[in-house]
Every structure is written in C-alpha cells, then in structure tokens.
ZADO-1210 file (C-alpha; in nm, 4 decimals, padded with zeros to 6 digits):
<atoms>
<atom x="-00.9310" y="-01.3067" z="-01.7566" code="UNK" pos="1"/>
<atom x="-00.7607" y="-00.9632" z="-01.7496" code="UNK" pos="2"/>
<atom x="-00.8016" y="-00.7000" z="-02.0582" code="UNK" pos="3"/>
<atom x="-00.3775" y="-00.7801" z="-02.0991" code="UNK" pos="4"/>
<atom x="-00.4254" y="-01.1206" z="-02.1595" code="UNK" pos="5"/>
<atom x="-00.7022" y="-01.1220" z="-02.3805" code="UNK" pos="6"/>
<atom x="-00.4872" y="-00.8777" z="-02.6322" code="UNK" pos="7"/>
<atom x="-00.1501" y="-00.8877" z="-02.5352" code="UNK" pos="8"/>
<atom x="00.0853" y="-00.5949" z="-02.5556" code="UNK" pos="9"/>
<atom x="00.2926" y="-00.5864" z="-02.8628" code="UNK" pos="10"/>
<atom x="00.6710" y="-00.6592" z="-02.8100" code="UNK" pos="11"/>
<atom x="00.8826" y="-00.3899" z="-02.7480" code="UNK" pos="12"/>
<atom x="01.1281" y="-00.3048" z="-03.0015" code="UNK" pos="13"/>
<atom x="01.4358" y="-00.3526" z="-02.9259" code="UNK" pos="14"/>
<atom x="01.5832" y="-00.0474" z="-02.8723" code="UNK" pos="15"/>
<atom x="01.3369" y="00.0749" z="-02.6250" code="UNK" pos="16"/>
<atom x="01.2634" y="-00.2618" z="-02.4168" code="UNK" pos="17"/>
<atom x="01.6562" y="-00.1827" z="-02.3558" code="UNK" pos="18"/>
<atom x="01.5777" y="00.1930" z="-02.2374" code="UNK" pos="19"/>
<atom x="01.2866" y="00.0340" z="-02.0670" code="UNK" pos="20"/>
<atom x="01.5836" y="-00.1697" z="-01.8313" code="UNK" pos="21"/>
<atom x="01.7081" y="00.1061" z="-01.7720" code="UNK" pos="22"/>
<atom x="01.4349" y="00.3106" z="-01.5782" code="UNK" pos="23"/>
<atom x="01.4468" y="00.0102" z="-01.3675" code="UNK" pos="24"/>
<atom x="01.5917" y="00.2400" z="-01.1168" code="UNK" pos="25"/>
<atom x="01.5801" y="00.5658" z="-00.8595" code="UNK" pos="26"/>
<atom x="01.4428" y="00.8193" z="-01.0997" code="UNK" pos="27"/>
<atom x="01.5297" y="01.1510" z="-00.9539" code="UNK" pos="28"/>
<atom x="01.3287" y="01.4699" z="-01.0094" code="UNK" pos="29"/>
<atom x="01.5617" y="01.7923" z="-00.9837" code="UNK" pos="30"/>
<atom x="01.4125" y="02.0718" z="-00.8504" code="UNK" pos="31"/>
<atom x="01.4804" y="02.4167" z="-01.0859" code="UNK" pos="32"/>
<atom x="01.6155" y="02.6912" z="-00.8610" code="UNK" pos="33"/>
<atom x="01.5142" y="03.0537" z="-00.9198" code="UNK" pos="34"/>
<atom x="01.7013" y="03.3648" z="-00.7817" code="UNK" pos="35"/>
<atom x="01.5599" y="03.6267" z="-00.5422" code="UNK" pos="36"/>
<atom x="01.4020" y="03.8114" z="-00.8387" code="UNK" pos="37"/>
<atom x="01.1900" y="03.4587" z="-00.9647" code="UNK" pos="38"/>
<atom x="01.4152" y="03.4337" z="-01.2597" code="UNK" pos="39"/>
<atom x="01.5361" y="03.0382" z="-01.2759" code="UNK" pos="40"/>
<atom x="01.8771" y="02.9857" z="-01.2046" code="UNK" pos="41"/>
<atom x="02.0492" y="02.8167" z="-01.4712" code="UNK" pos="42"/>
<atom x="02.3919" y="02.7860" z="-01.3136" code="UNK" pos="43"/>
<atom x="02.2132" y="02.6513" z="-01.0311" code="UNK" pos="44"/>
<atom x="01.9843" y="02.4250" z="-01.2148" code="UNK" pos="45"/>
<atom x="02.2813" y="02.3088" z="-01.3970" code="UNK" pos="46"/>
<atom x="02.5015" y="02.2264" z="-01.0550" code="UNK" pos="47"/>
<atom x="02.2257" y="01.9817" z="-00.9365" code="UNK" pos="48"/>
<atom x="02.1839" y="01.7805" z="-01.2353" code="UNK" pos="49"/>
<atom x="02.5645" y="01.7462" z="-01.2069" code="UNK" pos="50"/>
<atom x="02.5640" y="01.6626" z="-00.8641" code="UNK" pos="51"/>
<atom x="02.2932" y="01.3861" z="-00.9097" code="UNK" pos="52"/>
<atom x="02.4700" y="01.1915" z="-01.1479" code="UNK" pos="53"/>
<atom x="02.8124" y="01.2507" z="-00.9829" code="UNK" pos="54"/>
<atom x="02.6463" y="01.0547" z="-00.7240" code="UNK" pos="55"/>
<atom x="02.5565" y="00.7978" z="-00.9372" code="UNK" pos="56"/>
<atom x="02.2106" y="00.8324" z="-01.0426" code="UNK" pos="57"/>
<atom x="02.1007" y="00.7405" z="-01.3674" code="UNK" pos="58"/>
<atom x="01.8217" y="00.8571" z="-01.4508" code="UNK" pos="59"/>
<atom x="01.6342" y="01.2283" z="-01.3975" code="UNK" pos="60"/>
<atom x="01.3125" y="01.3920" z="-01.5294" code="UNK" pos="61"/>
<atom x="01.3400" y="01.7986" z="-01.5615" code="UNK" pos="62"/>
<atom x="01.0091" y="01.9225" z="-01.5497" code="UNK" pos="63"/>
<atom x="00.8576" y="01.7250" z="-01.3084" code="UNK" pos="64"/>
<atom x="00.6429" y="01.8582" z="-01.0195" code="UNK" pos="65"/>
<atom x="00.9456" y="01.8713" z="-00.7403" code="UNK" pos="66"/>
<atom x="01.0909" y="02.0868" z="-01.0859" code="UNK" pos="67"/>
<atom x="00.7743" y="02.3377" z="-01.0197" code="UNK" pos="68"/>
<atom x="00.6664" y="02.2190" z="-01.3780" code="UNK" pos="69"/>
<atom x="00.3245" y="02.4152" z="-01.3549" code="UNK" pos="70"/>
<atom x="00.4845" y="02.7151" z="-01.2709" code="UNK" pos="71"/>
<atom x="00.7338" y="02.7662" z="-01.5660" code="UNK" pos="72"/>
<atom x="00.7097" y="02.8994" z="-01.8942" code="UNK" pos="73"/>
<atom x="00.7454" y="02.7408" z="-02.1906" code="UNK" pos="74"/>
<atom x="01.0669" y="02.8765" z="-02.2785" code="UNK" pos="75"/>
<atom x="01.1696" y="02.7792" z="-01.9388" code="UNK" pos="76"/>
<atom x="01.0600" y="02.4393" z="-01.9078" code="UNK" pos="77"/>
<atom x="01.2461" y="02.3922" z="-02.3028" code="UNK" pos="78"/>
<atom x="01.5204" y="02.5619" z="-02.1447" code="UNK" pos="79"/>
<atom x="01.5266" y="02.3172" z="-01.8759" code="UNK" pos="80"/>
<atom x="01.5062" y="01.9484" z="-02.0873" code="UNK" pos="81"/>
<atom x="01.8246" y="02.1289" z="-02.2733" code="UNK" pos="82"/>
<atom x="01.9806" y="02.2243" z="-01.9433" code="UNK" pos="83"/>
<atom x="01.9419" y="01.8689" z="-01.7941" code="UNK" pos="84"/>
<atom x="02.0522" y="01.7265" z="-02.1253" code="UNK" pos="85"/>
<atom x="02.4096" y="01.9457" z="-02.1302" code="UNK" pos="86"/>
<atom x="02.4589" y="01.8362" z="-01.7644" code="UNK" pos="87"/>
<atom x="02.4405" y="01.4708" z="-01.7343" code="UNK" pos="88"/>
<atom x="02.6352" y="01.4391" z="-02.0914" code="UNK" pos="89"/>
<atom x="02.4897" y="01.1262" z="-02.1645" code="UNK" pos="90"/>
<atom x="02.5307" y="00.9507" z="-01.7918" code="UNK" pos="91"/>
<atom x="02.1836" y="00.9637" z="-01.7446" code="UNK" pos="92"/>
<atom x="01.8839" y="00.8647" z="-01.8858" code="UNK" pos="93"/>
<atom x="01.6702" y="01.2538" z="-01.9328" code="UNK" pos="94"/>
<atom x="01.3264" y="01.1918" z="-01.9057" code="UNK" pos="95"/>
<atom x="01.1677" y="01.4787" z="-01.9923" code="UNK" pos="96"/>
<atom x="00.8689" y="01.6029" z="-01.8526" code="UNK" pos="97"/>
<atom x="00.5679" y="01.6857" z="-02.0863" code="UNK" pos="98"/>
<atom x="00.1496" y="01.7656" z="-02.0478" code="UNK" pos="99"/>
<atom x="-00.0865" y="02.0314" z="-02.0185" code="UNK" pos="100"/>
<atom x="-00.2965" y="02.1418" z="-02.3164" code="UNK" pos="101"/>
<atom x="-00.2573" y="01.8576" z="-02.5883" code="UNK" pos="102"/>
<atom x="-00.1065" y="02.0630" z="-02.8596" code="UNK" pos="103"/>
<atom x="00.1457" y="02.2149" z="-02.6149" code="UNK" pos="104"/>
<atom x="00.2578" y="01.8166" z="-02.4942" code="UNK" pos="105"/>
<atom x="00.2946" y="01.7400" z="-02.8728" code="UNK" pos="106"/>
<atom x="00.5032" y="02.0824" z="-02.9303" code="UNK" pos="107"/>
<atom x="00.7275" y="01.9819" z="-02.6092" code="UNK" pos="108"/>
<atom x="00.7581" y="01.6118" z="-02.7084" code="UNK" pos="109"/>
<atom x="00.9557" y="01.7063" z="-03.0612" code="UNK" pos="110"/>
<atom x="01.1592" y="01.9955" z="-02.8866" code="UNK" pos="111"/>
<atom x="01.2503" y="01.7238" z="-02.5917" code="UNK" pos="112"/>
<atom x="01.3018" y="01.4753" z="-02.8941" code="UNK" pos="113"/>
<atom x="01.5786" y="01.7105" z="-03.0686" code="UNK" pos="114"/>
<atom x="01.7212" y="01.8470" z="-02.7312" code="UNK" pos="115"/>
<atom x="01.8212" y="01.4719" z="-02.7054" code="UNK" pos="116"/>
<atom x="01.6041" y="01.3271" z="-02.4590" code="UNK" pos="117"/>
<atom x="01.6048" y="01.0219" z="-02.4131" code="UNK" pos="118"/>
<atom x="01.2524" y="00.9482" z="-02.3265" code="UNK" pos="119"/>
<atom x="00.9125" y="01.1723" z="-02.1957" code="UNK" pos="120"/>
<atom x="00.7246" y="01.1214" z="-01.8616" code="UNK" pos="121"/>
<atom x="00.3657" y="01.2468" z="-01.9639" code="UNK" pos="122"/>
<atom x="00.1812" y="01.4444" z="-01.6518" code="UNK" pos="123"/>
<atom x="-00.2047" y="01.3294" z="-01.5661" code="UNK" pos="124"/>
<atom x="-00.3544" y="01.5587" z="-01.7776" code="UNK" pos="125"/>
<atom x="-00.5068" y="01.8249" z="-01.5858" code="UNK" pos="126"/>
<atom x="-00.8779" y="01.8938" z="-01.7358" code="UNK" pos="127"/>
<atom x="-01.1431" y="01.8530" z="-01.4865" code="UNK" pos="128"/>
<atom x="-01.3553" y="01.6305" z="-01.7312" code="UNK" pos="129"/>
<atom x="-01.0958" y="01.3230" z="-01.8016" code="UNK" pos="130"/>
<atom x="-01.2528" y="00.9698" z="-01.9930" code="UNK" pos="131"/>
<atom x="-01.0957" y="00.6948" z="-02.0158" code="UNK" pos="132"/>
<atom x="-01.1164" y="00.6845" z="-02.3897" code="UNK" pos="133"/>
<atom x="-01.0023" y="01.0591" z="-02.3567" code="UNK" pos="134"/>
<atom x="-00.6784" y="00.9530" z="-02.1628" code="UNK" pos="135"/>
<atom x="-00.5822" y="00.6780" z="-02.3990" code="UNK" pos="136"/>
<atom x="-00.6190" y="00.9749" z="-02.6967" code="UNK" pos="137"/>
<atom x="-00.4157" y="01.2102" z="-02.5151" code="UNK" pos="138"/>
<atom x="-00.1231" y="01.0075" z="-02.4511" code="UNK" pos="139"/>
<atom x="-00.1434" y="00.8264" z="-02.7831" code="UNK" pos="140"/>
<atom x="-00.1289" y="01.1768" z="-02.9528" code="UNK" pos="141"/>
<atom x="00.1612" y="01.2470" z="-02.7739" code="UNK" pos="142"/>
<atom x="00.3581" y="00.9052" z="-02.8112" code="UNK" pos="143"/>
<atom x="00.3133" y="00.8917" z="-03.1765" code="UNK" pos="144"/>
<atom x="00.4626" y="01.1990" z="-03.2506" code="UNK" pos="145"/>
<atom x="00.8294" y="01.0720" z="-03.0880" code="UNK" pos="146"/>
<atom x="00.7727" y="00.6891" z="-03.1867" code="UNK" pos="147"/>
<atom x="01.1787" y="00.6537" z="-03.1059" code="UNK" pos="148"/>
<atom x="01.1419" y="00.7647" z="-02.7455" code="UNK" pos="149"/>
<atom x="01.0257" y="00.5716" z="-02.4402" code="UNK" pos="150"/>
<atom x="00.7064" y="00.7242" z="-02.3106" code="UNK" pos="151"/>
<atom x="00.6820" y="00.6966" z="-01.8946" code="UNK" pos="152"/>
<atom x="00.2864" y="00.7677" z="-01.8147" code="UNK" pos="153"/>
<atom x="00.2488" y="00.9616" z="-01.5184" code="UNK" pos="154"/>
<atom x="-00.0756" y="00.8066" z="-01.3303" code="UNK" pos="155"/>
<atom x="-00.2128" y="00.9309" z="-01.0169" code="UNK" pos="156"/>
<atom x="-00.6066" y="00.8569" z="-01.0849" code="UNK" pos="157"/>
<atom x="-00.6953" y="00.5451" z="-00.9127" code="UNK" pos="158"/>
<atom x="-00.9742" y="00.5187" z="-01.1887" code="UNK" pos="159"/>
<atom x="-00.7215" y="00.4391" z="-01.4778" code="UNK" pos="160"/>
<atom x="-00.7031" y="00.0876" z="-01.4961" code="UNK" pos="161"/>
<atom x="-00.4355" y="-00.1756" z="-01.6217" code="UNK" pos="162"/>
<atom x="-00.7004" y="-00.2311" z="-01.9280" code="UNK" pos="163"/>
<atom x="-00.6292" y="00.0852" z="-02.0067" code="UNK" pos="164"/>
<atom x="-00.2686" y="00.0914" z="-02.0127" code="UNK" pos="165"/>
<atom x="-00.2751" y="-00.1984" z="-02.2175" code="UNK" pos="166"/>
<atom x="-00.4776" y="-00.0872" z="-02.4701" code="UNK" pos="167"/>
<atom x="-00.2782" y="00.2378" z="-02.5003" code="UNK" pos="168"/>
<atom x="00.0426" y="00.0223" z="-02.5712" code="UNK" pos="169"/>
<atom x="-00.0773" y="-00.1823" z="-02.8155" code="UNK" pos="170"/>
<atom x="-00.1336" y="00.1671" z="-03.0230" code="UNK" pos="171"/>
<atom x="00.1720" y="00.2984" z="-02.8979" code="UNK" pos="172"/>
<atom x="00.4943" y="00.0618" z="-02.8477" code="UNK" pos="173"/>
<atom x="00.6615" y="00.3238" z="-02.7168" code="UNK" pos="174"/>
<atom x="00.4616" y="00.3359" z="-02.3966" code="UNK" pos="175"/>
<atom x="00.7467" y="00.1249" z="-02.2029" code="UNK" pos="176"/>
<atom x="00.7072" y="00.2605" z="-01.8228" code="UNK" pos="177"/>
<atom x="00.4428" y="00.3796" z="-01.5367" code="UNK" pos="178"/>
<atom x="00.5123" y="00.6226" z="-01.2701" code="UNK" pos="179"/>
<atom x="00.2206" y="00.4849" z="-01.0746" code="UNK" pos="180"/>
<atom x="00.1222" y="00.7371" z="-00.8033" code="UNK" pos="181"/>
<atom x="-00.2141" y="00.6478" z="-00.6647" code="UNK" pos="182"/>
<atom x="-00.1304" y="00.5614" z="-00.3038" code="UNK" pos="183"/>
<atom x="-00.2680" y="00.2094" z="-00.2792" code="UNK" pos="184"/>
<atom x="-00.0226" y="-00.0615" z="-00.3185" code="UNK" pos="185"/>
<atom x="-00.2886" y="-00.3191" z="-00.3775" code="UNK" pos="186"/>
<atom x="-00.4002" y="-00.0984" z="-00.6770" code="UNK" pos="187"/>
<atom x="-00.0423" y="-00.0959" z="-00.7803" code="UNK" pos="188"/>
<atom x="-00.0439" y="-00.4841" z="-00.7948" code="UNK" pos="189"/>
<atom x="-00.3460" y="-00.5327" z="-00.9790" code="UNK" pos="190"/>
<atom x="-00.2907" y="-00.2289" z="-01.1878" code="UNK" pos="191"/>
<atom x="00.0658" y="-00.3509" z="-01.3101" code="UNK" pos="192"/>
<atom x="-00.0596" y="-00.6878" z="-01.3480" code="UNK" pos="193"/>
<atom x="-00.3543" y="-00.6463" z="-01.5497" code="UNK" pos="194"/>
<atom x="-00.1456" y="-00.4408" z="-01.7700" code="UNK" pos="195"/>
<atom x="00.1502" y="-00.6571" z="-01.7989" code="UNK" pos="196"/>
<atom x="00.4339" y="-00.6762" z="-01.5018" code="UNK" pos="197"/>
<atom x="00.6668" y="-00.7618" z="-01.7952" code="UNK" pos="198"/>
<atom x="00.5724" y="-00.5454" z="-02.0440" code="UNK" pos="199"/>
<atom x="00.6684" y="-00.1901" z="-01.8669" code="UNK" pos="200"/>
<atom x="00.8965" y="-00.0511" z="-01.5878" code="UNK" pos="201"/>
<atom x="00.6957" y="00.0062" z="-01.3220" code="UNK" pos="202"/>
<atom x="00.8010" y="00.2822" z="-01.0609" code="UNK" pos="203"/>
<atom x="00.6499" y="00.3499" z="-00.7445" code="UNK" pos="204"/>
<atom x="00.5891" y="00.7327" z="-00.8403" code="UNK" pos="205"/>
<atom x="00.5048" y="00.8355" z="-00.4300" code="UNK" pos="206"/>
<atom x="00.8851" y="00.8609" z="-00.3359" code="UNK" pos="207"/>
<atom x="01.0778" y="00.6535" z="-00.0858" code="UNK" pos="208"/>
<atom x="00.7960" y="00.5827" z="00.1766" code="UNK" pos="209"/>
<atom x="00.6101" y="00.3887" z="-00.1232" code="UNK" pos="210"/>
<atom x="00.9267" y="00.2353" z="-00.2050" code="UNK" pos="211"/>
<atom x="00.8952" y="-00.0947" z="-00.0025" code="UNK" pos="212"/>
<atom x="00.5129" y="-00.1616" z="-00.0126" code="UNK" pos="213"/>
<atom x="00.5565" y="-00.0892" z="-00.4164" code="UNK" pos="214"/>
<atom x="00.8611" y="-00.2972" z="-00.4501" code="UNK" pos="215"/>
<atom x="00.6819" y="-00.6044" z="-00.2484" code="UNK" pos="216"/>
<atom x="00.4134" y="-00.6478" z="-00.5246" code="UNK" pos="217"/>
<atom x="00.6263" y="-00.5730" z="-00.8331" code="UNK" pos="218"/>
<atom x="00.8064" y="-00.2033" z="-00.8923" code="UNK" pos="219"/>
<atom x="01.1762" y="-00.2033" z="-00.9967" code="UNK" pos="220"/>
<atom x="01.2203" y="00.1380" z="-00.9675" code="UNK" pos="221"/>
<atom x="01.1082" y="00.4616" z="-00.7623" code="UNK" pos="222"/>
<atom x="01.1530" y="00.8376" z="-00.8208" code="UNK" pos="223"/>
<atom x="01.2282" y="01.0925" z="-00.5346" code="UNK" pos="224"/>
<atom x="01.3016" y="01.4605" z="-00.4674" code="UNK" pos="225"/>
<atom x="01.4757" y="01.3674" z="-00.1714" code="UNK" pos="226"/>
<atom x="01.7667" y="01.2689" z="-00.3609" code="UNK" pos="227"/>
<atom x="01.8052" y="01.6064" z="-00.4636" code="UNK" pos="228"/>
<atom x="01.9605" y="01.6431" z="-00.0951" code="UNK" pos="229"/>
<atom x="02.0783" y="01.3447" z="00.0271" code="UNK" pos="230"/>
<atom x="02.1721" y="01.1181" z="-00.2898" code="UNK" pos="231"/>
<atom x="02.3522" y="00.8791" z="-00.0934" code="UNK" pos="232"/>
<atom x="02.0351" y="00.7899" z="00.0876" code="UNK" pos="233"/>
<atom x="01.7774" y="00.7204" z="-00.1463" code="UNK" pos="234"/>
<atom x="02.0485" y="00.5610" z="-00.3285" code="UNK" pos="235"/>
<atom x="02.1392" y="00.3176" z="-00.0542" code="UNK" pos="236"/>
<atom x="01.7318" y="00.2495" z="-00.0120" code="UNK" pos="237"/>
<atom x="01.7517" y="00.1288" z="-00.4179" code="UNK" pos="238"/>
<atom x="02.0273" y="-00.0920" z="-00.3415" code="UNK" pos="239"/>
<atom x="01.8378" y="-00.2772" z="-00.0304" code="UNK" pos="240"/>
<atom x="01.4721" y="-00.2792" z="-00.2002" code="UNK" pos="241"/>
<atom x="01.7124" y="-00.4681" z="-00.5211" code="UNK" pos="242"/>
<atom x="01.8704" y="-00.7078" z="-00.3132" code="UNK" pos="243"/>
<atom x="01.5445" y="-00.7746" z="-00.1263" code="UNK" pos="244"/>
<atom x="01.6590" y="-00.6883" z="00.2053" code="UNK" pos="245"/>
<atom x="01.3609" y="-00.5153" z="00.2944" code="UNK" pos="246"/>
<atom x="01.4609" y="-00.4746" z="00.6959" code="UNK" pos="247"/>
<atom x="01.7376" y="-00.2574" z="00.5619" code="UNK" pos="248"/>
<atom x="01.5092" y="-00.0732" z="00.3629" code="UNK" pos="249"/>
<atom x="01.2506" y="00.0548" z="00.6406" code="UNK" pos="250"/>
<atom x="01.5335" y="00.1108" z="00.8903" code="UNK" pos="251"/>
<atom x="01.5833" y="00.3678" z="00.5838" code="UNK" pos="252"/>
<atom x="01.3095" y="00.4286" z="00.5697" code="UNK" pos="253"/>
<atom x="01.2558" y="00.5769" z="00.9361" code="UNK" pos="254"/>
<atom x="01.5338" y="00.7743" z="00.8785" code="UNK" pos="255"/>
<atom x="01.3650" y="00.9705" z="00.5299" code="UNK" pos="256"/>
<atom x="01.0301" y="00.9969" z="00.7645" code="UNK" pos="257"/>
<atom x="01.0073" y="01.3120" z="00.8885" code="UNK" pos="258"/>
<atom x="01.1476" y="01.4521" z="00.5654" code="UNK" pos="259"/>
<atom x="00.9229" y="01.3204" z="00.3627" code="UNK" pos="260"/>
<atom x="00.6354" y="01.3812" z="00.6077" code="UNK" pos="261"/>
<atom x="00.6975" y="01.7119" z="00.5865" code="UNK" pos="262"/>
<atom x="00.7044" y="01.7392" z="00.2669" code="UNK" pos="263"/>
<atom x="00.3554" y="01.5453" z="00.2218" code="UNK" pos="264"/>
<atom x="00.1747" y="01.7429" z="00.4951" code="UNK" pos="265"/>
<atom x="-00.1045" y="01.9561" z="00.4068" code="UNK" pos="266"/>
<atom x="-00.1745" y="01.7626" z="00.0735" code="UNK" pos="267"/>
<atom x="00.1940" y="01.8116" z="-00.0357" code="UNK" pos="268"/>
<atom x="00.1317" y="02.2307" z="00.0056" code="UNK" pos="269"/>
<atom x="00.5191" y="02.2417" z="00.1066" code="UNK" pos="270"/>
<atom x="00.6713" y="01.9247" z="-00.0992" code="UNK" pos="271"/>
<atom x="00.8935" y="02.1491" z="-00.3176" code="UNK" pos="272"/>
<atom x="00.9757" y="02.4103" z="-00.0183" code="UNK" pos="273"/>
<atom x="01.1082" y="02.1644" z="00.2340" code="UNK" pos="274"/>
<atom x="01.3436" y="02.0128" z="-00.0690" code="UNK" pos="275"/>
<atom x="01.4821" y="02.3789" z="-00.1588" code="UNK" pos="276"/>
<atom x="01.5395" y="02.4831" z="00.1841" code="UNK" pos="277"/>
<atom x="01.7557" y="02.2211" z="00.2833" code="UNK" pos="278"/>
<atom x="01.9452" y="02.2749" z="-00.0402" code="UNK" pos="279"/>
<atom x="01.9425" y="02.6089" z="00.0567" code="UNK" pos="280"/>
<atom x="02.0761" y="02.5120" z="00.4006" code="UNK" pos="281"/>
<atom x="02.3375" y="02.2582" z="00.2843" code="UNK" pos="282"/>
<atom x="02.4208" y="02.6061" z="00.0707" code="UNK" pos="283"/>
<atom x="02.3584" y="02.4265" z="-00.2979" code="UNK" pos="284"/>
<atom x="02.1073" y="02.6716" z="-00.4499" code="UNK" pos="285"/>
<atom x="01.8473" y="02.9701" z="-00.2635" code="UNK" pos="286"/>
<atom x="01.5472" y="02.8316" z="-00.1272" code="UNK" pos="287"/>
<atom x="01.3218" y="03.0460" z="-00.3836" code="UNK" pos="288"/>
<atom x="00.9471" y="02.9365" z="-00.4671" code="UNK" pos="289"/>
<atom x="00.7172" y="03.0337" z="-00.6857" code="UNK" pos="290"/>
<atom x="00.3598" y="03.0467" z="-00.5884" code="UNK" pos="291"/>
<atom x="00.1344" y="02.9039" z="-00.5250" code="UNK" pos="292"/>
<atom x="00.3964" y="02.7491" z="-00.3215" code="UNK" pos="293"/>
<atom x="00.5355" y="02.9480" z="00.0121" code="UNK" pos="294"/>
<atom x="00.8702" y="03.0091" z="00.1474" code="UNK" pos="295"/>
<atom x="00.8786" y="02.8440" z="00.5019" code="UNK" pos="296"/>
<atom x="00.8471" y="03.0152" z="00.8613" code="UNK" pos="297"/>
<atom x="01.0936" y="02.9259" z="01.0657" code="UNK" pos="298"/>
<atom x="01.0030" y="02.6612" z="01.2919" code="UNK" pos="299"/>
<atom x="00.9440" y="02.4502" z="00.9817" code="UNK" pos="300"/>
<atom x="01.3607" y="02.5739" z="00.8569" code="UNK" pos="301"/>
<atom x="01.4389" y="02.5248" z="01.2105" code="UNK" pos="302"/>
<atom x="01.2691" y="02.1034" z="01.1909" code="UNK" pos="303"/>
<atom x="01.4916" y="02.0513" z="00.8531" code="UNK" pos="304"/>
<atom x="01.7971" y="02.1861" z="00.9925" code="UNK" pos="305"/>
<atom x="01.7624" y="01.9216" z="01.2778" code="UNK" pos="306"/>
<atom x="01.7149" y="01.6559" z="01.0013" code="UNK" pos="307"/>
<atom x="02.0356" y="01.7282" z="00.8240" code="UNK" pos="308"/>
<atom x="02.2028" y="01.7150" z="01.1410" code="UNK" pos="309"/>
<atom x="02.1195" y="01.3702" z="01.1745" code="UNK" pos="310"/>
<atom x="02.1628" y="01.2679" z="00.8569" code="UNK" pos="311"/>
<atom x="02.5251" y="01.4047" z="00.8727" code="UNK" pos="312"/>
<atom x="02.5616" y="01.2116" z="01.1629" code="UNK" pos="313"/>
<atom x="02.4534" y="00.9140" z="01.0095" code="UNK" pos="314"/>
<atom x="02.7157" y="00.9892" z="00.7096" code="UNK" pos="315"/>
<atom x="02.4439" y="01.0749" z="00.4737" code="UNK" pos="316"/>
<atom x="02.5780" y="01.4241" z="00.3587" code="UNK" pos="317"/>
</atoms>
C-alpha cells in the first residue's frame, strides 16, 4: 500500500483545484534577454511574454532556468514576475519562479503574491546536504506563507519520492502541481502515482522530448523553452499528446530533435544559448548570456540557422 493511500491528500479547495486545471498544459519558460552591456532587457523581456501568449499559450514561469534564474539579482528576478505579470494582462497563468536560500524564497513568494501571480514554481533547493524531512520543511515554509497561491514543486532528484509529496500536501493544500524532471519515465509513473495522479498537475518538466514517454504514464502538461522560438510547434505537440495521437506527436518530435539535442548536450552547458541565438537569428531579442553560460562559436549558430530553415519550411515560423 502506497504512503498516498494510507493518508490521503486533503481536497483541494476550490479555487486552486481550478488553477490546478489549468496548468494542465504547455508551460512555457521565457528566457530574460540582456543587452550587450549584461543589463536585462526589459522591452525585450516584455516582447516575448507578449508574443507567447499571442500565440496562445497559457501559462509561463519568469524566473525559471531557460530565464537564467541563478544569474539575476533580486531586484531583477522581482522585476521580472512584475514584467511577466504587465505582459500577459491576465491571459496567462504567471507562475513565478522562487528558491535559493529559504528566507529569500519566502521574501520572493509575498512580492510574487502582490505582483499578482498567480501561482509559484519552487526550484530544487540547491544545498549540497538535502533530507527528505529537510525538503518537505523547505517547501512547506514557503507554501504557507502564500496559502492563496498554487505551489508547482520543481523536482529533479530521483530520491524524492511520491511519499514525500504527499505528505508535503497534506500540510500544505496549496501544493497543487509537479514539474517532475528526473529523466526516468517509470519514476514518473510511480512517483505521480504514489503521490496521487488526481490530486496534482503533473508536467513532464524535461521539455518536448519527455513529452510523449511522460504523457503515456500520466502527465497533462509539459513546459519548454523551445516555445520561446517556435510557439506554433510545441503548441501543435500539446494538441496531439491531448488527443492521444501519439504518432503525430514523435513525427514532432523528430522535427524538435536536433534543437533540443543541442540544447541538452554537454549536461545542458548551452540550453539557454541555443534558445537566445535563434531568437537572436529570427531577430526577436540579442543572443546575450550571462556566465557561466557562453555565447556560441559559429558552427554551433551556423547548425541553428539550418534548423530554422526547416522549420520555416515546414510552416513553423
């Protein structure tokens, strides 16, 4: 018998089971664009928040790693839930991103609350020395200071377990989604189910190659920084992974590989790089980094280019 079932997760009020619905969808992380000088680009920023939902997407998360969330400030990454906020004007849901040192989360979790977020995706928290009693704390802390928002937990340690998940919901309601990104989708299924397939959104948090696998054994929504580039696509892969028409889906799917290869290679070293420079190339926002990411040498621009081209072709762009 499975930790869920022996204590069942409280019901979720109302409000937020409704929110929860919602995130039943592509959940697209905008990438914050800085100028030559490493100052972020508001204008910019703002433009691709606008052009996500003009496309149709409904729900974003500012301050998430394809956002360079490690690398801002914390006037920046404020800056950037009240940014993403303005721009979608309410056709989006804004999950905010939050984490770091405890007491920081907290502060960022009532400024996202009164910048009018509609709910917080909480990073793995980054100490070296994590319990699992010490990750149930750290995201209860959080939760319970914004008990009206939905709380999305970020999870990409294969040792938190659907017990765990559980548990943490039944002290915090609010806990309503997962943004599982362990790269196993046989831990996804057992994961989700041990904590309650019912009970939360679950999104495949690895992007559109984890889409299918993730949808086969019970997500109902996955994020990308793709879309950031080529809305229409990811888009069109929700749609087919919805209707269950999974051949449609991979036959996507081949045509996001080499994208998103490049994007994972070297343990994701350029994941944020190859998203800017196509921007960059499609002439949205500059192709600015900060480090410890790189700009790209050429061969690597040159690879992208030949990617847009074909999705062009294909009437992607």
């Amino acid at each position: 018998m499975t930790a869920a079932s022996q204590d069942p997760t409280p019901p979720t009020p109302p409000n937020l089971a409704h929110q929860r619905d919602r995130l039943a969808t592509l959940v697209a992380i905008p990438v914050t664009p800085f100028t030559p000088d490493g100052a972020v680009d508001w204008d910019g920023h703002a433009a691709v928040l606008r052009r996500l939902v003009e496309h149709g997407v409904q729900a974003v998360t500012p301050n998430g790693n394809t956002g360079e969330f490690h690398t801002l400030g914390d006037a920046e990454r404020r800056r950037a839930v009240e940014s993403a906020v303005a721009a979608v004007d309410g056709q989006a849901e804004v999950v905010a991103g939050v984490g770091l040192d405890l007491a920081g989360a907290v502060d960022a979790a009532g400024h996202a609350a009164r910048a009018g977020a509609s709910a917080l995706m909480i990073h793995q928290p980054v100490h070296p020395y994590r319990s699992a009693e010490g990750w149930i704390e750290y995201h209860r802390a959080i939760a319970d200071t914004v008990p009206g928002l939905g709380i999305v937990l970020y999870v990409r340690d294969a040792r938190i377990s659907g017990e765990h998940i559980a548990t943490l919901a039944g002290h915090s309601p609010n806990v309503i989604g997962v943004k599982y990104a362990v790269p196993d989708s046989v831990s996804f299924a057992s994961v989700a189910r041990d904590a309650g397939l019912d009970a939360f959104a679950w999104i495949a948090g690895l992007a559109e190659l984890s889409a299918p696998g993730c949808f086969a054994v019970g997500a109902t929504g996955f994020t990308s920084g793709l879309v950031n580039v080529a809305p229409r696509l990811s888009l069109a892969m929700l749609d087919a992974l919805r209707g269950g028409d999974f051949a449609k889906a991979m036959l996507l799917w081949e045509t996001v590989r080499e994208f998103e290869e490049l994007r994972g290679a070297d343990a994701g070293a350029d994941n944020v790089s190859v998203v800017k420079e196509a921007l960059a190339q499609l002439g949205i926002i500059d192709r600015h980094v900060r480090p410890p990411s790189r700009s790209l040498p050429q061969p690597l621009r040159d690879r992208i280019g030949a990617v847009l081209d074909q999705w062009r072709a294909g009437g992607w762009l």
